[in-house]
Each structure stands twice: as C-alpha cells, then as structure tokens.
LUMLUMTOR-555353 format. One line per field, with one value per atom (N, C-alpha, C): atom name; residue in three letters; z, y, x; residue number from 1. Coordinates in steps of 0.02 Angstrom, whole numbers, plus 50000, padded with zeros to 5 digits. Example, Ala and Ser with C-alpha at 12.3 -4.5 7.8 and 13.67 -1.06 7.14 Angstrom:
<romis>
atome: c(N,CA,C,N,CA,C);
residu: c(ALA,ALA,ALA,SER,SER,SER);
Z: c(50390,50390,50390,50354,50357,50394);
Y: c(49716,49775,49835,49888,49947,50002);
X: c(50660,50615,50660,50642,50684,50645);
num: c(1,1,1,2,2,2);
</romis>
This chain:
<romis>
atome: c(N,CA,C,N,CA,C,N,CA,C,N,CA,C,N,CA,C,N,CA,C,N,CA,C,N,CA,C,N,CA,C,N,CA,C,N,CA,C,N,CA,C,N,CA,C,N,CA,C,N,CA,C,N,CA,C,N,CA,C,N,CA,C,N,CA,C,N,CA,C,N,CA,C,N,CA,C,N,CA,C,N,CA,C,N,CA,C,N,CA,C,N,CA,C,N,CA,C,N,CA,C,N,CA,C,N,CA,C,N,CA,C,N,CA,C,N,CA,C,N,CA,C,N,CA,C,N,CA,C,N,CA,C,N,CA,C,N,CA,C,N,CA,C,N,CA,C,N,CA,C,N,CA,C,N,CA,C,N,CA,C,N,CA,C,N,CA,C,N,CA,C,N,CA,C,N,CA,C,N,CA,C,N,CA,C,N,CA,C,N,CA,C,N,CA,C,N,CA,C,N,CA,C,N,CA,C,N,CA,C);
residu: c(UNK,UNK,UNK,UNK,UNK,UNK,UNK,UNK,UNK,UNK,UNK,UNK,UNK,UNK,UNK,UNK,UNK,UNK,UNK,UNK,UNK,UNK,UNK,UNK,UNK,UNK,UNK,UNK,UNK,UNK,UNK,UNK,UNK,UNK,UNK,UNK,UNK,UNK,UNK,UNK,UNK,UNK,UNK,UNK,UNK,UNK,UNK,UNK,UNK,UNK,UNK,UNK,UNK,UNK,UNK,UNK,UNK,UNK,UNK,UNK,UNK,UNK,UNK,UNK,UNK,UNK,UNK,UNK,UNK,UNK,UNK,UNK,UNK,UNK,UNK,UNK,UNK,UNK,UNK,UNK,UNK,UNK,UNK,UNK,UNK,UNK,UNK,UNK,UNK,UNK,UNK,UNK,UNK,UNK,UNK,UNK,UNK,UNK,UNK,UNK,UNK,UNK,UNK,UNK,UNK,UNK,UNK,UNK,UNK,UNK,UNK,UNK,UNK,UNK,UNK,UNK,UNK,UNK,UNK,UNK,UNK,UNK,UNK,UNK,UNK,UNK,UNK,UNK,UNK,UNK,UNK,UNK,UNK,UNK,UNK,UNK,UNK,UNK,UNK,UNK,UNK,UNK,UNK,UNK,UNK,UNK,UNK,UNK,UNK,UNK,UNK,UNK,UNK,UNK,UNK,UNK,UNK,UNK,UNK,UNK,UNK,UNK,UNK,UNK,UNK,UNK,UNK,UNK,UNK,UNK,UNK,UNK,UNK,UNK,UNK,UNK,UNK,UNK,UNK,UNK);
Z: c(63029,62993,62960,62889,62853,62863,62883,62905,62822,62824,62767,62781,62698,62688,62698,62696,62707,62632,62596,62513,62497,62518,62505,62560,62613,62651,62628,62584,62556,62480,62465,62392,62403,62472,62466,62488,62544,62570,62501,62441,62373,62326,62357,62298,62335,62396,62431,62420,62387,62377,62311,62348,62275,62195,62129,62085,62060,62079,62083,62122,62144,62201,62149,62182,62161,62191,62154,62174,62252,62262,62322,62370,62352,62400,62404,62381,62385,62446,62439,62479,62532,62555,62605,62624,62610,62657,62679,62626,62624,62705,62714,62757,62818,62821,62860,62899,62848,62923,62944,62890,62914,63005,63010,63052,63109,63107,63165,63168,63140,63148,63192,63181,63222,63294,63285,63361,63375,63379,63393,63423,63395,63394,63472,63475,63516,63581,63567,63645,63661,63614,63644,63696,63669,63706,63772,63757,63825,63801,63763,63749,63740,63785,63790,63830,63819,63883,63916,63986,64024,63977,64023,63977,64003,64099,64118,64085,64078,64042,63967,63931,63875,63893,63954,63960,63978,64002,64055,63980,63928,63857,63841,63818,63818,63824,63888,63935,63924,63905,63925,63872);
Y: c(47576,47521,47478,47470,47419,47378,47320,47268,47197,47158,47134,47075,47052,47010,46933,46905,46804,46815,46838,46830,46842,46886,46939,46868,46871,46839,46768,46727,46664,46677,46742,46758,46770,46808,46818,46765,46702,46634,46615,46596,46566,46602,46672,46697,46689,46689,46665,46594,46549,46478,46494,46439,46445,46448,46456,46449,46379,46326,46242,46222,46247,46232,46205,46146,46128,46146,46127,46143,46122,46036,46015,46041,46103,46153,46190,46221,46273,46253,46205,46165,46166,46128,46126,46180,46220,46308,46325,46341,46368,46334,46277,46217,46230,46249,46243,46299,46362,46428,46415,46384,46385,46364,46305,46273,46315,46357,46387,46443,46468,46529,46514,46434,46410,46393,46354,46353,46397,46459,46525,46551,46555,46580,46530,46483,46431,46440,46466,46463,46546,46577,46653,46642,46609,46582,46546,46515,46492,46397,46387,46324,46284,46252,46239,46182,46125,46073,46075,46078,46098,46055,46084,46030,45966,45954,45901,45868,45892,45821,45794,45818,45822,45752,45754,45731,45664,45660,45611,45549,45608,45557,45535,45547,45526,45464,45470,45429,45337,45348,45324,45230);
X: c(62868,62900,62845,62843,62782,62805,62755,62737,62755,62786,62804,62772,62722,62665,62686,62644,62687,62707,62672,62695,62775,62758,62833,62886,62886,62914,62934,62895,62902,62939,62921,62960,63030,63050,63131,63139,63112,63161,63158,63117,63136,63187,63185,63256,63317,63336,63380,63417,63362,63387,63446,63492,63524,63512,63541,63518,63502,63535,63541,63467,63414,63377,63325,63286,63228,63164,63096,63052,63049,63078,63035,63134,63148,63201,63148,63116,63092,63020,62979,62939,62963,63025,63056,63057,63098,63103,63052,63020,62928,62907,62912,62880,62935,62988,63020,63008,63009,62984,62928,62865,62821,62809,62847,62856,62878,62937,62965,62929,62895,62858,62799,62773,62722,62744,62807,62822,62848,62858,62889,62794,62750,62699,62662,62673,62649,62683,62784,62796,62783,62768,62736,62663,62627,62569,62566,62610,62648,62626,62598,62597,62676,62707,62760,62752,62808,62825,62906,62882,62928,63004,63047,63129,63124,63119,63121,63064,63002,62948,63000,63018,63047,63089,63139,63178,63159,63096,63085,63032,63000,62985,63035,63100,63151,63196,63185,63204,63178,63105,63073,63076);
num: c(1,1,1,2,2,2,3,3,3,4,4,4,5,5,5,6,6,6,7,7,7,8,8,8,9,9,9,10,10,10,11,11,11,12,12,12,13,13,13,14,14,14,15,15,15,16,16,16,17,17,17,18,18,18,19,19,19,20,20,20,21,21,21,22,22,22,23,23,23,24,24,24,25,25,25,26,26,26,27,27,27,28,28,28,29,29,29,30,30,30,31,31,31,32,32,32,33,33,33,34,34,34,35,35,35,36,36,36,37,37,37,38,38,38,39,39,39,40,40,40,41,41,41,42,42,42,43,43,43,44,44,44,45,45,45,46,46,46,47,47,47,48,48,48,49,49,49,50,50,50,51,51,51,52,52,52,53,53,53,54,54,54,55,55,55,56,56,56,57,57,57,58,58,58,59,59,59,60,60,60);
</romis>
C-alpha cells in the first residue's frame, strides 16, 4: 500500500472544502489536522495527562 505525501494529504482536505470556502477555510483545516495528527502522534508516545489531572486543572 503507497504511503500518501502531507502534500497530497493537504491537497484533498482543500478539495474537500466546499466550493464557497475561503482561503483562511482552507488555513483552518490545513491547521486543524495539523493539530490532531500532532496530538495523535504525542498520545502514541505516551506523552499524555492522566483524565483525573485534567479534571483536577479544571476544577481549580
């Protein structure tokens, strides 16, 4: 199975946007996987905070 480029990957989330979409839509998306791909990449690592700490900033 080939391995598909960030290029390619940022080119279909921008053809996916509607035809109505603006540049700073397109920013956004772009910025938005970026984002979950990083914390996806981070809780593979195990860089994570437990739920209760979460809860207990929260709280606070």
């Amino acid at each position: 199975m080939p391995t598909v480029s960030e290029k390619e990957r940022a080119i279909e989330a921008v053809r996916t946007l509607p035809d109505n979409a603006t540049i700073q839509d397109a920013i956004e998306r772009l910025c938005f996987i970026a984002k979950v791909e990083e914390g996806m990449r981070q809780s593979e690592e195990g860089h994570v905070v437990p739920h209760e700490e979460v809860k207990k900033q929260f709280l606070k």
